[in-house]
C-alpha positions as CSV (number, residue, x, y, z in Angstrom):
1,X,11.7,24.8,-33.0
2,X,10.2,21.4,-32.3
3,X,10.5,20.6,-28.7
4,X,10.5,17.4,-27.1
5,X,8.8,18.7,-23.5
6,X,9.0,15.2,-21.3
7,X,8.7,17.1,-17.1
8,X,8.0,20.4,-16.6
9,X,7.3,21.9,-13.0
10,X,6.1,25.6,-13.2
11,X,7.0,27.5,-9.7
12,X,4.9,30.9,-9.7
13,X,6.3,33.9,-7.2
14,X,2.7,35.6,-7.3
15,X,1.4,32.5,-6.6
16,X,3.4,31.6,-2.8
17,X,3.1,27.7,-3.2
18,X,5.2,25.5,-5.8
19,X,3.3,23.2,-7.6
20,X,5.1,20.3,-7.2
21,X,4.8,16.2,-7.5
22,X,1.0,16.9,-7.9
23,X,-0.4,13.7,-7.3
24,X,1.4,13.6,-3.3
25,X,-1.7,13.7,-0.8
26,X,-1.8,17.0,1.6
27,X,-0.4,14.3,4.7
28,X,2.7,13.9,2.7
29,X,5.5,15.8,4.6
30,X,3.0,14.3,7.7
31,X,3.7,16.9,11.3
32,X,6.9,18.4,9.9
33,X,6.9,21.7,8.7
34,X,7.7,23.2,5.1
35,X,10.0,25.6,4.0
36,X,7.3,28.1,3.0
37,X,8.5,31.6,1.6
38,X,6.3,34.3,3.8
39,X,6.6,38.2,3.2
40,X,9.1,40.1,5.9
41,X,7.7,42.6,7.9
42,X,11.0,43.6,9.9
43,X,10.3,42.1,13.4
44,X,12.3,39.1,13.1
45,X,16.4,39.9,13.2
46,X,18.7,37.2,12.7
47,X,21.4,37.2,15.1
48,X,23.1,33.7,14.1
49,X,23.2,32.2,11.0
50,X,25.9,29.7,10.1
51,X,27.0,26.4,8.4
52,X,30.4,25.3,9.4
53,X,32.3,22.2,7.9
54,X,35.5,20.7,9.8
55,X,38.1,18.0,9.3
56,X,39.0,16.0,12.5
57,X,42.2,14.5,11.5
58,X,42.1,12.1,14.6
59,X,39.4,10.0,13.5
60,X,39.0,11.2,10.3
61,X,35.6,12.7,10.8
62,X,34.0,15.5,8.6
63,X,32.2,18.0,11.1
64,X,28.8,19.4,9.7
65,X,27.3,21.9,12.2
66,X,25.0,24.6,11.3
67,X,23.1,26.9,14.0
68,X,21.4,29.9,13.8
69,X,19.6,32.3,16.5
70,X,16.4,35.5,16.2
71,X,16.0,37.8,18.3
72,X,12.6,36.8,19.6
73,X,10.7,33.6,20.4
74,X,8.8,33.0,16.5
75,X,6.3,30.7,15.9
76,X,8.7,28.3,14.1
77,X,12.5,28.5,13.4
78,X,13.8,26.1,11.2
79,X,17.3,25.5,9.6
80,X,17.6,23.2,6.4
81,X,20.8,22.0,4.9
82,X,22.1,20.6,1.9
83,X,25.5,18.8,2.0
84,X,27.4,17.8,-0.8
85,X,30.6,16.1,-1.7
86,X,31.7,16.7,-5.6
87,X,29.0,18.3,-6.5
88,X,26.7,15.1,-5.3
89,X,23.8,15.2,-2.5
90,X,25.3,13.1,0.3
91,X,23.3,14.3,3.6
92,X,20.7,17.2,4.6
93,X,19.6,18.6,8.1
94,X,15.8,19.3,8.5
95,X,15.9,20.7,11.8
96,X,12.8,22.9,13.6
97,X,11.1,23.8,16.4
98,X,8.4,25.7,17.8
99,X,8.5,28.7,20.3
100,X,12.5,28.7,20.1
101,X,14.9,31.1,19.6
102,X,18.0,29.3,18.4
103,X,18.9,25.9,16.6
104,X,21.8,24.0,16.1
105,X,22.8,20.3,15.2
106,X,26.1,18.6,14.8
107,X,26.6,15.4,12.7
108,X,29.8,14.1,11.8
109,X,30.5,11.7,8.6
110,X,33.2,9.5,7.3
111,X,35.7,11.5,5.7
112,X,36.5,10.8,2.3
113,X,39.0,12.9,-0.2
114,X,36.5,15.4,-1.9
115,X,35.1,18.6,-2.2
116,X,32.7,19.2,0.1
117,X,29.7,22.0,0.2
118,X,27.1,22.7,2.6
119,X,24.1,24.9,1.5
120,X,21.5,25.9,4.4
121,X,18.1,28.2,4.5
122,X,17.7,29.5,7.8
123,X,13.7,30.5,8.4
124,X,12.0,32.2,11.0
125,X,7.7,32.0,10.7
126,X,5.7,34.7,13.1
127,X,1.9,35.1,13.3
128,X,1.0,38.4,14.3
129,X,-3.0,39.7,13.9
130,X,-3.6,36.3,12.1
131,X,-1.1,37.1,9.5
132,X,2.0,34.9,8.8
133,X,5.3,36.8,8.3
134,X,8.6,35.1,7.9
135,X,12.7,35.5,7.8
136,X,15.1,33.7,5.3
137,X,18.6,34.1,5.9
138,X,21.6,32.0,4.1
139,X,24.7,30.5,5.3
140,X,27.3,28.0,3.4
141,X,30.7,26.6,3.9
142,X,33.2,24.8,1.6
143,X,36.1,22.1,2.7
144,X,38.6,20.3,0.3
145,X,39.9,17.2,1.8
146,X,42.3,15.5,-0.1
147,X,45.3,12.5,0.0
148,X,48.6,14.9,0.9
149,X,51.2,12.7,0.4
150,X,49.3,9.7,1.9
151,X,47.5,11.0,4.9
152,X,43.9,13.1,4.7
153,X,44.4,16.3,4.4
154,X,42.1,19.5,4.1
155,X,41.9,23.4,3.0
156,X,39.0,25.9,2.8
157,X,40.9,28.0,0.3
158,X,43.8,26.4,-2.1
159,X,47.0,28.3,-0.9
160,X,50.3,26.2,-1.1
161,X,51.0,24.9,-4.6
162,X,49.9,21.3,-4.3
163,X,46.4,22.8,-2.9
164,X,46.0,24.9,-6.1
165,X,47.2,22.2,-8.1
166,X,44.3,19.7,-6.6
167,X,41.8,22.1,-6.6
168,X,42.1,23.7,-10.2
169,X,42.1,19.9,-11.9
170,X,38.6,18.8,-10.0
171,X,37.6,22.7,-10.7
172,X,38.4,21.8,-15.2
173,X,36.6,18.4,-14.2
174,X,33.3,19.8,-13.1
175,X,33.0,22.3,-15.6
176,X,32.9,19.9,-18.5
177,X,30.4,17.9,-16.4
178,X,28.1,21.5,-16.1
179,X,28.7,22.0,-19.7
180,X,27.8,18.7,-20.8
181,X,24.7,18.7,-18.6
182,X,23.6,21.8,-19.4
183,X,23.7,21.0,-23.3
184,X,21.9,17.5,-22.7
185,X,19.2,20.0,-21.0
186,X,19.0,22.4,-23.6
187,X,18.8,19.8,-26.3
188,X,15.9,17.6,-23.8
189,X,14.0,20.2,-23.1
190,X,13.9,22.7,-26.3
191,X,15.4,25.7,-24.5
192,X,18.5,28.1,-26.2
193,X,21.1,28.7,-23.4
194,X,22.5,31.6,-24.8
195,X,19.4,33.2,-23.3
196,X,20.2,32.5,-19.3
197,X,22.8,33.8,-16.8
198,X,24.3,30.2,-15.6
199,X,24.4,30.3,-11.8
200,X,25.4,27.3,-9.6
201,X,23.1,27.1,-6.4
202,X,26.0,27.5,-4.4
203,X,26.5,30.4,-5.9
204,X,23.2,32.4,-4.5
205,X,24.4,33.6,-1.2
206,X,23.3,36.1,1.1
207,X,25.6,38.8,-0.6
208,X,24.7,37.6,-3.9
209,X,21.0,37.4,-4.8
210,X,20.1,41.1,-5.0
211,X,23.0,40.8,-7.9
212,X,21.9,37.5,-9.4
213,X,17.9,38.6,-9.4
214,X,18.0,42.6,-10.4
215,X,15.3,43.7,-8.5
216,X,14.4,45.5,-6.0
217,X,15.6,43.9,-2.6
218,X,12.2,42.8,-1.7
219,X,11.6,41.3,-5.0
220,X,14.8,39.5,-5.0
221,X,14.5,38.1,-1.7
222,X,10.9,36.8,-2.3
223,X,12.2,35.2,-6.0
224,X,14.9,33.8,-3.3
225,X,12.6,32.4,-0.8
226,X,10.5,30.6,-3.3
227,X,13.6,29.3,-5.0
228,X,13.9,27.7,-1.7
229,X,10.6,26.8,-1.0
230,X,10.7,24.5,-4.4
231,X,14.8,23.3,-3.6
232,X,13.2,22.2,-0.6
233,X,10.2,20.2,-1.6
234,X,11.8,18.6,-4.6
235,X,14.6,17.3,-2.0
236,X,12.6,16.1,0.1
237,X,10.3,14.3,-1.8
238,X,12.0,13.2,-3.9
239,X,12.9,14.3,-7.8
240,X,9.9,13.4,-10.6
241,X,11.5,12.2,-13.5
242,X,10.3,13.1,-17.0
243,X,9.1,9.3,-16.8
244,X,6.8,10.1,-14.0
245,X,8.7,7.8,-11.2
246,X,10.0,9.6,-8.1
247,X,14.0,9.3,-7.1
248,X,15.6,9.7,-3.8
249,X,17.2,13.2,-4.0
250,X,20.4,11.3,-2.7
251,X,23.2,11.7,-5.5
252,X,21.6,14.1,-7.4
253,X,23.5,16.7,-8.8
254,X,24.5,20.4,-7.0
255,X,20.9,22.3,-8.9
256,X,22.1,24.5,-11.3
257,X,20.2,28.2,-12.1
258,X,19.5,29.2,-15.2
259,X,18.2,33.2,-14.5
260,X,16.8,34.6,-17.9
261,X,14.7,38.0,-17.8
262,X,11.4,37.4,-16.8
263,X,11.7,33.4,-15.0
264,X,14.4,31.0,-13.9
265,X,15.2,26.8,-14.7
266,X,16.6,24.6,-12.2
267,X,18.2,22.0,-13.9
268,X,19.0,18.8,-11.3
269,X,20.3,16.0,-12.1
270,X,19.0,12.6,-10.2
271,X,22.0,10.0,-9.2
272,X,20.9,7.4,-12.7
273,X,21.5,10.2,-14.9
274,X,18.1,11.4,-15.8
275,X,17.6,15.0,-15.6
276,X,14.6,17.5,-13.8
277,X,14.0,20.9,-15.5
278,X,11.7,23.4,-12.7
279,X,10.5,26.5,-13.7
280,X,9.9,29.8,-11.5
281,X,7.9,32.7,-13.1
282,X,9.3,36.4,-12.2
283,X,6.3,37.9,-12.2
């Protein structure tokens, strides 16, 4: 098969650091840390981790808060969150310190009828004996807010008819989109779907992974972490298009997993349409 390859970004897990958006100077990301995937050795224990989205009905404010808390001072905690609102980038939180034990930020946004999703990383770094070790946990939350009967309304999970009604047409609605992306990706970048467990990112949770990757645990976290590590530096750099130019990640599209047997494709698409194919090697 002929392929038309435009952008391709090749993650390796043996490898520890993504290679992405090449050409960006070492200074880039300037004094603020990474999200770097480090091996566990057991002495960091999450106590806290959580992502929490509310609906102020008084001022019609969403509530975005997510906090999390170790057991132990650590040479770096960080928490970073992506939040979207139909399936579009609309805000993140980048939030770190040194010599801390807990984090926790608060920001509240206009509210406006959609489905909201907040996806966070939670990572702990510790040098012991000049060796880095490190702790990933994940935390997510979901809110609908929607126009019931002309006043703002919202619901975590559908339960009264009109809920279920809302929720099940934008559900049919995004489907088709993934559908139609995911066969404008196939047919971009030369690769046979049929071949790949589909996996929304929303969808790799801290209950989940060990089933999505099929590894052992260690493996499947490390896969996990790295997934991360590249989620985090395309974000926050910004998405290379297969022309070469460099798009705000805002209003890009929830990344979608594409888990085959031996590597995995993200497949983002920016805000104008254009679409970003990664690639993470298993082994």
């Amino acid at each position: 098969m002929r392929r038309k390859i435009i952008y391709l970004l090749t993650l390796s897990i043996i490898g520890g650091i993504a290679l992405f958006l090449l050409n960006a100077g070492p200074n880039f990301f300037g004094a603020r840390p990474v999200i770097t995937y480090f091996p566990d050795n057991g002495a960091i224990v999450y106590q806290k981790t959580e992502t929490h989205l509310n609906f102020i009905d008084t001022n019609s404010q969403l509530e975005w808060t997510v906090q999390s808390k170790i057991n132990r001072q650590a040479y770096l905690i960080q928490d970073f969150s992506l939040l979207y609102r139909n399936n579009r980038l609309i805000a993140t939180i980048n939030h770190w310190k040194r010599n801390e034990q807990s984090l926790s930020e608060t920001r509240q946004l206009e509210a406006q009828p959609g489905f909201y999703q907040s996806l966070s990383v939670h990572q702990a770094e510790l040098h012991i004996d000049n060796q880095i070790y490190g702790k990933e946990e994940l935390s997510a939350d979901q809110l609908f807010i929607w126009n019931n009967s002309g006043k703002l309304d919202s619901f975590k999970e559908p339960r009264s008819a009109g809920e279920k009604e809302v929720f099940s047409n934008a559900q049919k609605k995004w489907a088709n989109s993934q559908s139609g992306l995911l066969e404008r990706a196939a047919s971009q970048y030369g690769f046979n779907l049929a071949g790949y467990q589909i996996v929304p990112l929303n969808q790799l949770t801290a209950s989940s992974y060990n089933q999505i990757f099929p590894f052992s645990r260690e493996k499947a976290q490390r896969i996990t972490g790295q997934l991360w590590e590249g989620v985090y530096k395309a974000i926050i750099r910004g998405l290379q298009t297969p022309q070469g130019t460099i798009e705000p990640a805002a209003g890009s599209r929830l990344p979608i997993l594409l888990v085959g047997s031996n590597h995995l494709l993200i497949v983002i698409e920016t805000e104008d349409k254009q679409i970003v194919l990664l690639k993470q090697l298993f082994d």
